[in-house]
OpenMM code with the backbone's topology and positions (N, CA, C; nanometers):
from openmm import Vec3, app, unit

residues = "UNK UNK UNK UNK UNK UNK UNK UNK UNK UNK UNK UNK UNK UNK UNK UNK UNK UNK UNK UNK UNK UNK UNK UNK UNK UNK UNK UNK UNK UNK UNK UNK UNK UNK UNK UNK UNK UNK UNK UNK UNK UNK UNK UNK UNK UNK UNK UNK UNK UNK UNK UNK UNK UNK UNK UNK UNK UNK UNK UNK UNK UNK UNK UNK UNK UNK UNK UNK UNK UNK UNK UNK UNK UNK UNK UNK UNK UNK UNK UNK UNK UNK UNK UNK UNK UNK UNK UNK UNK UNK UNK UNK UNK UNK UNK UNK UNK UNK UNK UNK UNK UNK UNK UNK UNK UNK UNK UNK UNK UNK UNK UNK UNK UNK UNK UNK UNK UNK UNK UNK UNK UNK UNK UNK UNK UNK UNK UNK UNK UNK UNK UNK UNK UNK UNK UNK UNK UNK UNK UNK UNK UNK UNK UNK UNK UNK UNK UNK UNK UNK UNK UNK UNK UNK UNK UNK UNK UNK UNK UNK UNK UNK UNK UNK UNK UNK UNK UNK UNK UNK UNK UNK".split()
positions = [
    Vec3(2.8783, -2.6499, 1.8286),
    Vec3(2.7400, -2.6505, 1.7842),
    Vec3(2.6778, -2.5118, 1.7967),
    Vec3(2.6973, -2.4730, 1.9220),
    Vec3(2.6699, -2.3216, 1.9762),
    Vec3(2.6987, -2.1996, 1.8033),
    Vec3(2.8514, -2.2204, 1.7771),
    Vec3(2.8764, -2.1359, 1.6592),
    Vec3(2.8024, -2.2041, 1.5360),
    Vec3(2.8040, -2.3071, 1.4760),
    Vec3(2.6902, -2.3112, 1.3776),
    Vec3(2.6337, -2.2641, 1.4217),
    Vec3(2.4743, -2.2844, 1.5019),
    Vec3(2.3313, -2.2308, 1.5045),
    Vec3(2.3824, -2.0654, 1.5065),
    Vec3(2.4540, -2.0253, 1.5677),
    Vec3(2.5166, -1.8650, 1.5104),
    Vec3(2.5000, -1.8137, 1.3546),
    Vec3(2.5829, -1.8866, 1.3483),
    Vec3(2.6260, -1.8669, 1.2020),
    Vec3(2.5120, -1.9186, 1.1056),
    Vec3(2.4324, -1.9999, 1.1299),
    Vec3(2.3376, -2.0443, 1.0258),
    Vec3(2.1967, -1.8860, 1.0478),
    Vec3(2.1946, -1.8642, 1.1520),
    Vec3(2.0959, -1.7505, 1.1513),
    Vec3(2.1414, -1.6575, 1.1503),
    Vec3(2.2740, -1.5825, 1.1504),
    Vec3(2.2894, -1.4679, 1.0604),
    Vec3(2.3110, -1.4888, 0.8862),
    Vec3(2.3207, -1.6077, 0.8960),
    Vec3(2.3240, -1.6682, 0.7260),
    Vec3(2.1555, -1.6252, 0.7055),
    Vec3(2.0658, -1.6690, 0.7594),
    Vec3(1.9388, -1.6669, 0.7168),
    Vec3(1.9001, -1.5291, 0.7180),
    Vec3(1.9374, -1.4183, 0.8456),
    Vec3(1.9414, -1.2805, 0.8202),
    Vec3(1.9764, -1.2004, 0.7213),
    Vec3(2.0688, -1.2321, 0.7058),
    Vec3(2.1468, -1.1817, 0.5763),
    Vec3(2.0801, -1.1809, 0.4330),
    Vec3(2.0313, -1.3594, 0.4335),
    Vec3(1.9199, -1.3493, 0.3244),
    Vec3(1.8401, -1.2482, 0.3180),
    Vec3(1.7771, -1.2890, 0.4298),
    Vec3(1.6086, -1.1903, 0.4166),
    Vec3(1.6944, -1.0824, 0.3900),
    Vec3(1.7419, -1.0029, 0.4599),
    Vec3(1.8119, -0.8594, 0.4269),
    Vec3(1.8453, -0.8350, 0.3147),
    Vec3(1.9061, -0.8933, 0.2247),
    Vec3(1.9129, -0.9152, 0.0704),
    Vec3(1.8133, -0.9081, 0.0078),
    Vec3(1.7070, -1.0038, 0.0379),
    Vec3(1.5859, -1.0461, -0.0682),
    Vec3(1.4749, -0.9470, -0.0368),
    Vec3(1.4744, -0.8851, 0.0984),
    Vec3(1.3814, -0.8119, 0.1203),
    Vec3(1.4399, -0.6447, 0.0732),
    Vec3(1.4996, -0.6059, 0.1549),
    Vec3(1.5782, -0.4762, 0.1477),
    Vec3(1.6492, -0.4443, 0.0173),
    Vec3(1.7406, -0.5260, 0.0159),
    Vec3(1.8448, -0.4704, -0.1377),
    Vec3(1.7768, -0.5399, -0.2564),
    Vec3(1.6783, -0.5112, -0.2975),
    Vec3(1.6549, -0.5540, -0.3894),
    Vec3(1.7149, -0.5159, -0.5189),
    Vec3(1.7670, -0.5885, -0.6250),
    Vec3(1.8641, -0.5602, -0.7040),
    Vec3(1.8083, -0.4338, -0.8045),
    Vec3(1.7076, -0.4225, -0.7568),
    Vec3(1.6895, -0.2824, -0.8937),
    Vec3(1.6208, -0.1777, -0.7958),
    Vec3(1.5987, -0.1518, -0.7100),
    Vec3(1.5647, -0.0675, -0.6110),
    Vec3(1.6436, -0.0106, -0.5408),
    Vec3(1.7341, -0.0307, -0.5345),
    Vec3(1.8579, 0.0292, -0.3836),
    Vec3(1.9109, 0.1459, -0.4454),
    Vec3(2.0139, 0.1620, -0.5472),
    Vec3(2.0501, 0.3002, -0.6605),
    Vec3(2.0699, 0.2453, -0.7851),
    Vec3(2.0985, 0.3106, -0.8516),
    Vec3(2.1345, 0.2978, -1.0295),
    Vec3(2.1985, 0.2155, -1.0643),
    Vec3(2.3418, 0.2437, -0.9996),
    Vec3(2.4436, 0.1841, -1.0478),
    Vec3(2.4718, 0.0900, -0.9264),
    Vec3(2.4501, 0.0595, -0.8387),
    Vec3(2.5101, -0.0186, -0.7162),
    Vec3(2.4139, -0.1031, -0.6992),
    Vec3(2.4534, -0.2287, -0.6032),
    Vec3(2.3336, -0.3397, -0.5476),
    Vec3(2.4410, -0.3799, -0.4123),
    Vec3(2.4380, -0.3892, -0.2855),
    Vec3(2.4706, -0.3977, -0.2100),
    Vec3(2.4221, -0.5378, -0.2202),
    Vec3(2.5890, -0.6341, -0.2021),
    Vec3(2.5557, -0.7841, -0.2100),
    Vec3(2.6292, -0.8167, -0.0400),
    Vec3(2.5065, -0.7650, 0.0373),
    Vec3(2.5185, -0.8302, 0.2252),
    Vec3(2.5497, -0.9781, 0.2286),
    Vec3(2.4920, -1.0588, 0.1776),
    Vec3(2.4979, -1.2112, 0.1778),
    Vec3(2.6384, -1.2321, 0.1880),
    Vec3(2.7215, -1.1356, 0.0929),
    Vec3(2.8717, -1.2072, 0.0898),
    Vec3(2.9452, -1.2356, 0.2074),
    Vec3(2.8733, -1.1582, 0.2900),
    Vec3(2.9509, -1.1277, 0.4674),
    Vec3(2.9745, -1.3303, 0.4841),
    Vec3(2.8588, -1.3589, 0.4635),
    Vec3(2.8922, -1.5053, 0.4976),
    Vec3(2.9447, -1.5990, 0.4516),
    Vec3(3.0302, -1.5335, 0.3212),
    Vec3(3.1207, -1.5835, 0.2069),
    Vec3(3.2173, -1.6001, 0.2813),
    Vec3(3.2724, -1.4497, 0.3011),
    Vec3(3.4218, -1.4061, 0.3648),
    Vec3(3.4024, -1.4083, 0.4691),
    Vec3(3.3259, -1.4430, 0.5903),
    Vec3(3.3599, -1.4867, 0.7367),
    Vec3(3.4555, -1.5786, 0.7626),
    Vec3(3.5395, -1.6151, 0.8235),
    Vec3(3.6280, -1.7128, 0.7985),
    Vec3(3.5473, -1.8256, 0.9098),
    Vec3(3.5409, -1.9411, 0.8331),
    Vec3(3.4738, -2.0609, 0.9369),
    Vec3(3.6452, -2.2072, 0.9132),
    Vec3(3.6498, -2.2635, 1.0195),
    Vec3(3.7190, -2.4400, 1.0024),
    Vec3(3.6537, -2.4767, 0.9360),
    Vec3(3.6051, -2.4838, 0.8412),
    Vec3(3.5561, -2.5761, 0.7532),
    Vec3(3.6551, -2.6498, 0.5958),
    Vec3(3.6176, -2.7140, 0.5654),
    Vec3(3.7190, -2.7735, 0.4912),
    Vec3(3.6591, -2.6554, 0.3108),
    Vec3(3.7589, -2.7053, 0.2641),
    Vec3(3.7627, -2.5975, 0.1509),
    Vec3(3.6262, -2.6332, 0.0674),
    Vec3(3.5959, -2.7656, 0.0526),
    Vec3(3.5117, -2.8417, -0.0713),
    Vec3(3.3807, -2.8022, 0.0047),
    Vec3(3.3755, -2.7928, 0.1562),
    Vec3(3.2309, -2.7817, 0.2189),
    Vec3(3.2226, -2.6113, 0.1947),
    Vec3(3.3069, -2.5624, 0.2122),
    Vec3(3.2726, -2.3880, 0.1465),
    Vec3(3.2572, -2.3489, 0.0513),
    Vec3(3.2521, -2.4276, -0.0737),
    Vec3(3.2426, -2.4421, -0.1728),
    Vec3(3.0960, -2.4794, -0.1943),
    Vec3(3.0432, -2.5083, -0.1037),
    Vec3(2.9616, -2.5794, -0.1106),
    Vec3(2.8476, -2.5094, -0.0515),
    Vec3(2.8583, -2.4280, 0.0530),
    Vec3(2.7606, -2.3923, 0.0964),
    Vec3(2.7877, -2.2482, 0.0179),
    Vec3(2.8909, -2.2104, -0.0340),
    Vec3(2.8927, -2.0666, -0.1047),
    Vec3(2.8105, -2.0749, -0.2815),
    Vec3(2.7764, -2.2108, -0.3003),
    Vec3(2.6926, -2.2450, -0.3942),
    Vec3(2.5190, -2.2685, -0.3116),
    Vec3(2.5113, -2.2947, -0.2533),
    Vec3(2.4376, -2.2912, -0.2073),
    Vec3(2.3193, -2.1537, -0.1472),
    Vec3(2.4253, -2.0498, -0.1067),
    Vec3(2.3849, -1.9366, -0.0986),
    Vec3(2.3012, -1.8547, -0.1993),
    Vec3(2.4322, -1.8914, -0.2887),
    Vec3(2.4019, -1.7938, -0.4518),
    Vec3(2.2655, -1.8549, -0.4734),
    Vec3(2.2744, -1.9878, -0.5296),
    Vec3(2.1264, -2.0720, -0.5559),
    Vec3(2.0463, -2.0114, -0.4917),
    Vec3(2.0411, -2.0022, -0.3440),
    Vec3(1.9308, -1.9610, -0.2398),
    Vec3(1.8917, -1.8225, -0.3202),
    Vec3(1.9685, -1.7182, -0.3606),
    Vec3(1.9154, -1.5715, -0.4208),
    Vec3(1.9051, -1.6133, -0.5392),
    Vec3(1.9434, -1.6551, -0.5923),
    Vec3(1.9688, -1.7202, -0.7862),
    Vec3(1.7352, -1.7077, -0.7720),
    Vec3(1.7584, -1.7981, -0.7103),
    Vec3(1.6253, -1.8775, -0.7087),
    Vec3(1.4883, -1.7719, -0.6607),
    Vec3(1.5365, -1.6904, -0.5624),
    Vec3(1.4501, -1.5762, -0.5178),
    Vec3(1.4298, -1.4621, -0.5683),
    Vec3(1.5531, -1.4479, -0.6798),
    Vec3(1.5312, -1.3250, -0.7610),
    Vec3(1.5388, -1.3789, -0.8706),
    Vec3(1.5119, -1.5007, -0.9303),
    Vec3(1.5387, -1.5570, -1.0794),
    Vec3(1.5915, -1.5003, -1.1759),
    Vec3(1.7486, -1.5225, -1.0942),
    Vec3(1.8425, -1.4261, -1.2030),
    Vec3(1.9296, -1.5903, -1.2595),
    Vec3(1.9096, -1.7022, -1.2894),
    Vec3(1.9012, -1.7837, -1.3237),
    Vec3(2.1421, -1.8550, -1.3031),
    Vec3(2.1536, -1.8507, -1.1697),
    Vec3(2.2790, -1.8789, -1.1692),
    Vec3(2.3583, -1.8037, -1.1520),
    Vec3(2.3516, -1.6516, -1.1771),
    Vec3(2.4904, -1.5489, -1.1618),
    Vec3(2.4734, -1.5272, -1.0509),
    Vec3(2.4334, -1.5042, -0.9741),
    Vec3(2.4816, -1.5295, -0.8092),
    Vec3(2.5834, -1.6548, -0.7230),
    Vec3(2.5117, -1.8048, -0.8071),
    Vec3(2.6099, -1.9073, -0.8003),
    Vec3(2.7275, -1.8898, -0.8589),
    Vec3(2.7753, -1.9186, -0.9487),
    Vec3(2.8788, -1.8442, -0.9737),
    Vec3(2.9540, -1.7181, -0.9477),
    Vec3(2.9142, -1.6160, -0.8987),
    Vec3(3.0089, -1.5078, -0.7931),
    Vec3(3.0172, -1.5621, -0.6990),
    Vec3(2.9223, -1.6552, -0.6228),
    Vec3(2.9643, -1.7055, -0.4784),
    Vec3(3.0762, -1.8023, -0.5163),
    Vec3(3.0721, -1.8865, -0.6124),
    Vec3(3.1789, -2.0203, -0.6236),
    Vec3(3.3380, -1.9546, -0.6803),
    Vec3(3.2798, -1.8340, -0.7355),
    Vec3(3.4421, -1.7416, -0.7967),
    Vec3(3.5035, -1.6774, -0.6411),
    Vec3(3.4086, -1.6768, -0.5775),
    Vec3(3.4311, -1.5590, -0.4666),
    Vec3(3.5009, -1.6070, -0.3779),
    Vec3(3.4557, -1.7906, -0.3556),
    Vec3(3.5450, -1.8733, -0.2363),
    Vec3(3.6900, -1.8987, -0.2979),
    Vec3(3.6457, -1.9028, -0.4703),
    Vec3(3.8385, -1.9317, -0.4829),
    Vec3(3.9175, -1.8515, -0.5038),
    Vec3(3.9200, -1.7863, -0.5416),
    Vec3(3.9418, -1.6186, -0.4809),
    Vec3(3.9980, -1.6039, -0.3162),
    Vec3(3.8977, -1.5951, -0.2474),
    Vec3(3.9355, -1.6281, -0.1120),
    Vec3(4.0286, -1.6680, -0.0324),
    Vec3(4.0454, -1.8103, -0.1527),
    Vec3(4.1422, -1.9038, -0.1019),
    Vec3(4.2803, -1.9172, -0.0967),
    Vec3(4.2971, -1.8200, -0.2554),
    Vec3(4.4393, -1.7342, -0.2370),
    Vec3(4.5031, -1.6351, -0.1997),
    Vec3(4.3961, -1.5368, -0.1425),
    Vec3(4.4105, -1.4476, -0.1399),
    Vec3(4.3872, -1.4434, 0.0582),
    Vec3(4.3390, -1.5120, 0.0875),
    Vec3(4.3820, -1.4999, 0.2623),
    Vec3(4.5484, -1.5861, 0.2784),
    Vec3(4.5839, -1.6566, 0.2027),
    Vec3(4.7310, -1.6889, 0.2148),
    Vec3(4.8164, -1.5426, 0.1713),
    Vec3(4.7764, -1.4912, 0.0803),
    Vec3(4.8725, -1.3916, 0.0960),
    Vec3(4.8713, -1.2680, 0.1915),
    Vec3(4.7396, -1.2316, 0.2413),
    Vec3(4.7158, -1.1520, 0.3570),
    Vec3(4.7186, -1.1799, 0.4395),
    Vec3(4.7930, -1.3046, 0.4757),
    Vec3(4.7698, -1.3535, 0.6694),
    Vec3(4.8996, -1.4607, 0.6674),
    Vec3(5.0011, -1.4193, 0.7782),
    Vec3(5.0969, -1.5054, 0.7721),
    Vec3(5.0531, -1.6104, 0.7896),
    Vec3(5.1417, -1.7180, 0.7333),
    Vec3(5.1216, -1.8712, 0.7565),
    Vec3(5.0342, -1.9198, 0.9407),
    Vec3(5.1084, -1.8554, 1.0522),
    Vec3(5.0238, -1.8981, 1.1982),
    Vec3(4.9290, -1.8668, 1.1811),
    Vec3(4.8568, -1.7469, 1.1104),
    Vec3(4.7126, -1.6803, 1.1492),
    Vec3(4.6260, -1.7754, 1.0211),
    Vec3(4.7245, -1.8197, 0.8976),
    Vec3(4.6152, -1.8872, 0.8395),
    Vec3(4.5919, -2.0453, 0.8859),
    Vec3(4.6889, -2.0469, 0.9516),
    Vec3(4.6996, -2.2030, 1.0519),
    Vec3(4.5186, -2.1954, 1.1542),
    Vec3(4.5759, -2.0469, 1.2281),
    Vec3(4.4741, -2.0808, 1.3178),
    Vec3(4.3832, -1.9992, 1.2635),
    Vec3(4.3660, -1.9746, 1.1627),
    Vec3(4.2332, -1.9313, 1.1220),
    Vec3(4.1924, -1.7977, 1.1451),
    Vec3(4.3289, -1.7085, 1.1912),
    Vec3(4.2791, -1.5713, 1.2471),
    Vec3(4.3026, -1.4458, 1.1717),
    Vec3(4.1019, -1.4560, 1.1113),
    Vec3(4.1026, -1.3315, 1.0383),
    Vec3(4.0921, -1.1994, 1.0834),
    Vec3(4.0704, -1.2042, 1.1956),
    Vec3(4.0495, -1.1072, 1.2909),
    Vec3(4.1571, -1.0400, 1.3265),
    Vec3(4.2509, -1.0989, 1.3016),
    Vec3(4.3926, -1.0035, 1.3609),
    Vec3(4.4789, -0.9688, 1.2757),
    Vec3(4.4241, -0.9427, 1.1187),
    Vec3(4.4491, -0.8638, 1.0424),
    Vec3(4.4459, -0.7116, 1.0717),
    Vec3(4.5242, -0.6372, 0.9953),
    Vec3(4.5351, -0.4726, 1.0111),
    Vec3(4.4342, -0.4291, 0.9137),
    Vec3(4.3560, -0.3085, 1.0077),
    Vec3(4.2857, -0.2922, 0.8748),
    Vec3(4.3128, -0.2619, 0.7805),
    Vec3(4.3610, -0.1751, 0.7393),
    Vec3(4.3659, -0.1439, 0.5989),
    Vec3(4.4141, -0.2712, 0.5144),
    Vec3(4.4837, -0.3619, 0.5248),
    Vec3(4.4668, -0.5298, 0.5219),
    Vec3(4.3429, -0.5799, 0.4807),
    Vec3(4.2728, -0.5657, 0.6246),
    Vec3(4.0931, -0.6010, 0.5811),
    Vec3(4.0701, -0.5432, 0.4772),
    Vec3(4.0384, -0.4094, 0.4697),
    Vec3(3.9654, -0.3655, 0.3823),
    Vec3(4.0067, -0.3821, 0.2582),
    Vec3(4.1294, -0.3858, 0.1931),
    Vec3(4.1678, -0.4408, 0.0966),
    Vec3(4.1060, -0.5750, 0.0390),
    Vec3(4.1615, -0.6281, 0.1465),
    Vec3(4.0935, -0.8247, 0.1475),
    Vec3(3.9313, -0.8227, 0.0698),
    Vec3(3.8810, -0.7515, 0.1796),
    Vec3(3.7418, -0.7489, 0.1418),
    Vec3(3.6864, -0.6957, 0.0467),
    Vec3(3.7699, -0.5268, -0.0305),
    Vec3(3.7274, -0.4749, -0.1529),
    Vec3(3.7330, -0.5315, -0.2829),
    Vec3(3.8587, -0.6123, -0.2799),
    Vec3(3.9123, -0.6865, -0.3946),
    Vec3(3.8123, -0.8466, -0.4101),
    Vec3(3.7493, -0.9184, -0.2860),
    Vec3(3.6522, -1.0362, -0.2580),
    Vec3(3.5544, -0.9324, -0.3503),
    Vec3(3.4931, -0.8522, -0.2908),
    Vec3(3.3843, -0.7439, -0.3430),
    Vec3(3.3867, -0.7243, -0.5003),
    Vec3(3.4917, -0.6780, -0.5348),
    Vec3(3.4966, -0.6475, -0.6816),
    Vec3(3.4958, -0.7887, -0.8015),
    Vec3(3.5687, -0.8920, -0.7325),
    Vec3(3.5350, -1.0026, -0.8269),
    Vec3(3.4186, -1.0183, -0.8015),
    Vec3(3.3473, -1.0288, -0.6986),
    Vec3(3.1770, -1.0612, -0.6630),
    Vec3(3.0830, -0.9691, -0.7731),
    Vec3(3.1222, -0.8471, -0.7523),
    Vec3(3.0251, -0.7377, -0.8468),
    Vec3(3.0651, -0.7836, -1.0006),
    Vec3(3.1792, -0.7529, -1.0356),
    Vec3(3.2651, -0.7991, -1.1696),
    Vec3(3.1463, -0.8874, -1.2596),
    Vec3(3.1831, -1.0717, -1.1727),
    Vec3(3.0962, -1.1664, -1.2059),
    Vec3(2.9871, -1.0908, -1.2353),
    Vec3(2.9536, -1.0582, -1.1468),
    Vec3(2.7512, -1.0287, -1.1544),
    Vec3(2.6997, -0.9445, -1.2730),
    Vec3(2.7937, -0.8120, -1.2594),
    Vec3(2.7594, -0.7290, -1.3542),
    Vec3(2.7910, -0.7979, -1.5137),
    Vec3(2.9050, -0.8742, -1.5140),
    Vec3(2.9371, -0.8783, -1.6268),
    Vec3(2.8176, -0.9740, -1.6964),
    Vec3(2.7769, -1.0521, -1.6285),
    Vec3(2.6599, -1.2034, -1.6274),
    Vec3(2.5389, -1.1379, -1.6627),
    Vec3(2.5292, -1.0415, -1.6021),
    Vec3(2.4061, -0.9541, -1.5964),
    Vec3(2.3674, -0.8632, -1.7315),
    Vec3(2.5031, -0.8104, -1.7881),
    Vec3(2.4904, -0.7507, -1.9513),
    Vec3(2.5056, -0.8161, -2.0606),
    Vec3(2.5856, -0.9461, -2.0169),
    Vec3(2.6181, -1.0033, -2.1778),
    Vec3(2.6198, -0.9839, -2.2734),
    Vec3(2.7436, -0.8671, -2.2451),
    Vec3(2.7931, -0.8165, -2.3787),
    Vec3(2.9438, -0.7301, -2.3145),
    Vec3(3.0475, -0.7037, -2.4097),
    Vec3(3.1640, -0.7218, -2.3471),
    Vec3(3.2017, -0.5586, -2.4367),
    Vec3(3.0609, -0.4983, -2.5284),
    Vec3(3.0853, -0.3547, -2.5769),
    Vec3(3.1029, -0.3118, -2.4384),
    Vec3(3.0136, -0.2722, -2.3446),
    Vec3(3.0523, -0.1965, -2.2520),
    Vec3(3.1127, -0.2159, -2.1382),
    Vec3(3.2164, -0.2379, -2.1806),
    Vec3(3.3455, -0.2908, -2.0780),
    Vec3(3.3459, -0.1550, -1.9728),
    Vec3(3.3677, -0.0489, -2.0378),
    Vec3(3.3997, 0.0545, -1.9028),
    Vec3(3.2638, 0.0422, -1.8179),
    Vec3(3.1532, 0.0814, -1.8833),
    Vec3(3.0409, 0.0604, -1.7801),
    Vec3(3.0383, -0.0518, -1.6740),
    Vec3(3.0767, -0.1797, -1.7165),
    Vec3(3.0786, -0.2808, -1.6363),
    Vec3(3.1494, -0.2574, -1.4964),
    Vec3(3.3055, -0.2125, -1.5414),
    Vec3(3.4047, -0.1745, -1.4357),
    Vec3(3.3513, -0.1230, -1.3911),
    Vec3(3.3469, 0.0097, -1.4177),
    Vec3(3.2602, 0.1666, -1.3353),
    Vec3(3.1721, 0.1105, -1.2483),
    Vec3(3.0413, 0.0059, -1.3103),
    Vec3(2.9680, -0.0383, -1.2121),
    Vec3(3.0091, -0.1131, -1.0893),
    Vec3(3.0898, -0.2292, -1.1498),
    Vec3(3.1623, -0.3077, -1.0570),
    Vec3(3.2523, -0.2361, -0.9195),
    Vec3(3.3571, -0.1654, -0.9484),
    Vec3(3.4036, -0.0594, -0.8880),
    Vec3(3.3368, 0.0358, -0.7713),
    Vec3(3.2223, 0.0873, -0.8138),
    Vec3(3.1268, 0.1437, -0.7600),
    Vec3(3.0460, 0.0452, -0.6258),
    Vec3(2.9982, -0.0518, -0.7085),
    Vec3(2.9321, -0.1802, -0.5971),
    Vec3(3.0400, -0.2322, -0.4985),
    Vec3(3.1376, -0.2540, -0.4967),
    Vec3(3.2423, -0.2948, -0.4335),
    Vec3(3.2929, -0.2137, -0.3366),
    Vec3(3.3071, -0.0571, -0.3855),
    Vec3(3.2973, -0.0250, -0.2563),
    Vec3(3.2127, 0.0186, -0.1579),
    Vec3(3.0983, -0.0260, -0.2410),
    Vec3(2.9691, 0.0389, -0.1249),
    Vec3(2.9802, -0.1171, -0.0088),
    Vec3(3.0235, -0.2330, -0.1213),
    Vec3(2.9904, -0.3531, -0.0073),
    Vec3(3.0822, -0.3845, 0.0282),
    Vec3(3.2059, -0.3268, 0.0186),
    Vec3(3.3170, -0.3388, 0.0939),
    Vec3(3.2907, -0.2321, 0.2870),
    Vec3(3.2281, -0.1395, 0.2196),
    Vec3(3.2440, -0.0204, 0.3164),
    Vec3(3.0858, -0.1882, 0.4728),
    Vec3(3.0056, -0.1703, 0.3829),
    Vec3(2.8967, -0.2454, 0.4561),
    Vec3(2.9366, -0.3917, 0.5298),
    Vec3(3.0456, -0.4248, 0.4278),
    Vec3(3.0917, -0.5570, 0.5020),
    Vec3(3.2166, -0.5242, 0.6177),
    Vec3(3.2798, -0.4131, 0.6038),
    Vec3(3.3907, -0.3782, 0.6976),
    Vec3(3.2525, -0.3136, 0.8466),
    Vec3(3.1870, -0.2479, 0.7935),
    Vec3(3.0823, -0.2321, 0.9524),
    Vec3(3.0538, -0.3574, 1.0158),
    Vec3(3.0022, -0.5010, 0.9470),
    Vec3(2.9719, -0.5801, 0.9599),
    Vec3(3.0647, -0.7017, 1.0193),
    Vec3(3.1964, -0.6647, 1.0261),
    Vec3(3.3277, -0.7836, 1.0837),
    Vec3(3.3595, -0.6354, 1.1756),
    Vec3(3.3545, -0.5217, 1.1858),
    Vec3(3.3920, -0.4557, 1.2470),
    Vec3(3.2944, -0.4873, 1.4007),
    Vec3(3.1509, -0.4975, 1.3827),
    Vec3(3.0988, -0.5296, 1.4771),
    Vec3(3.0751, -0.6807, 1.5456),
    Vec3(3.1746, -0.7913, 1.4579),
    Vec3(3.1926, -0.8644, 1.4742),
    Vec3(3.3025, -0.8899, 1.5435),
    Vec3(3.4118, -0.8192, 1.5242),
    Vec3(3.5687, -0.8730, 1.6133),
    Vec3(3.4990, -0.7563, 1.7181),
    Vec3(3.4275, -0.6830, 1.7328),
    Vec3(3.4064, -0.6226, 1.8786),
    Vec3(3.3667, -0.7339, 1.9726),
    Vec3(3.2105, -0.7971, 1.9142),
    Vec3(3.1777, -0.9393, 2.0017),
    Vec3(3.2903, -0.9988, 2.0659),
    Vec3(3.3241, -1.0760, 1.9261),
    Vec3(3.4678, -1.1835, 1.9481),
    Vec3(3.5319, -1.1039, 2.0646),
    Vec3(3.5733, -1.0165, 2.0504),
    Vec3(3.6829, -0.9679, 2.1266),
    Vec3(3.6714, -0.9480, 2.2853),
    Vec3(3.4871, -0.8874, 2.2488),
    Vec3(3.4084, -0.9099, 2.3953),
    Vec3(3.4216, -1.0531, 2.4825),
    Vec3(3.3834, -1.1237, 2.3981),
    Vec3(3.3846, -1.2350, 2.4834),
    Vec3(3.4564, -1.3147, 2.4613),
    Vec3(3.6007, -1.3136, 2.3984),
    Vec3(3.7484, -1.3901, 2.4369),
    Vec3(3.7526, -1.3117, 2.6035),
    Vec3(3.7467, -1.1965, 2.6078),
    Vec3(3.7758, -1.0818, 2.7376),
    Vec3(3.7185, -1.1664, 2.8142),
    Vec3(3.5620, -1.1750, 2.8398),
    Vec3(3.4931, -1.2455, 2.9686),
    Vec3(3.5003, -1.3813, 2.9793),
    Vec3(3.5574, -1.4755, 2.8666),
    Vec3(3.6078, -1.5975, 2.8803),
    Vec3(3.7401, -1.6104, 2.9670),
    Vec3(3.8099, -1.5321, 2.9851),
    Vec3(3.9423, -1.5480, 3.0709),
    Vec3(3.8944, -1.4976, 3.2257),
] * unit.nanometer
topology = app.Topology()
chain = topology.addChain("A")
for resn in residues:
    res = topology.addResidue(resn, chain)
    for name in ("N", "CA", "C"):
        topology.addAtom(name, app.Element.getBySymbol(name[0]), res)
C-alpha cells in the first residue's frame, strides 16, 4: 500500500510538472520534454491490461489539460506495448521474472529508455502535423525530443535506484 500512495503522488507530480512547467509550446522550438512518461516506464507488478490502463489514463489526464484531443493517449497506449517487448529483450528472463529494472547496465537503460522516448515523441509529433510531406522534420523533431527525455528520464530512475538502493541497504 505504502508503494502505491508513492507512486500515485509522484504520478500526480509529474503531472503538474508537465502541465505547469513543460508546456508544449513554451519549453524550445523543436523539443517538449514528455516527464509524465517516467511513470510509463517505471516498472510496477501490475498486470499488463491494468498498465494499459492507467497509461491511458495518464495521456487522457494531459489529452484533456492541454486539449490536444487524444495524441497523448495514444503515445501512452503505443508506449506500454512497446515496453512490453522490449523489456523481454533487455532483461534476462530472472530479472523480467522478478521485475528487476534496476539491475540493468546502463547503457542498457539508456537505450531502453531512448528508443520508449522516440516512439513516444514519433506518435506525438507525427499526430501533431498530419501530414506525412514532412517526414524528415518529424524524425529530426522526434529524435531531438527523445533525447532530451531520455537524458531527463535517466536523471529521474538514476535518482531512483539511488533510494531503492538506499533503503534495500538499511532494510538488511
Amino acid at each position: 500500500m505504502n508503494r502505491i500512495l508513492k507512486y500515485l503522488l509522484s504520478f500526480i507530480f509529474l503531472i503538474i510538472v508537465q502541465v505547469v512547467l513543460l508546456k508544449t509550446d513554451s519549453v524550445l522550438i523543436y523539443t517538449v520534454p514528455f516527464i509524465y512518461i517516467y511513470s510509463i516506464i517505471y516498472p510496477l507488478r501490475i498486470s499488463f491490461t491494468l498498465q494499459l490502463i492507467l497509461s491511458f489514463v495518464i495521456g487522457q489526464m494531459i489529452d484533456n489539460i492541454q486539449d490536444t484531443g487524444g495524441i497523448h493517449s495514444l503515445a501512452c497506449i503505443t508506449l506500454i506495448l512497446v515496453k512490453k517487448g522490449l523489456y523481454k529483450y533487455f532483461l534476462s528472463s530472472s530479472e523480467v521474472e522478478h521485475d528487476n529494472f534496476f539491475s540493468m547496465i546502463f547503457y542498457k537503460m539508456y537505450i531502453f529508455v531512448f528508443i520508449l522516448s522516440l516512439v513516444h515523441c514519433f506518435v506525438i509529433t507525427y499526430l501533431k502535423s498530419n501530414e506525412f510531406d514532412s517526414l524528415s522534420f518529424i524524425i529530426y523533431t522526434s529524435v531531438v525530443s527523445a533525447f532530451l527525455n531520455s537524458l531527463l528520464l535517466i536523471l529521474f530512475i538514476s535518482l531512483t535506484r539511488k533510494v531503492n538502493t538506499k533503503r534495500n541497504i538499511i532494510e538488511r
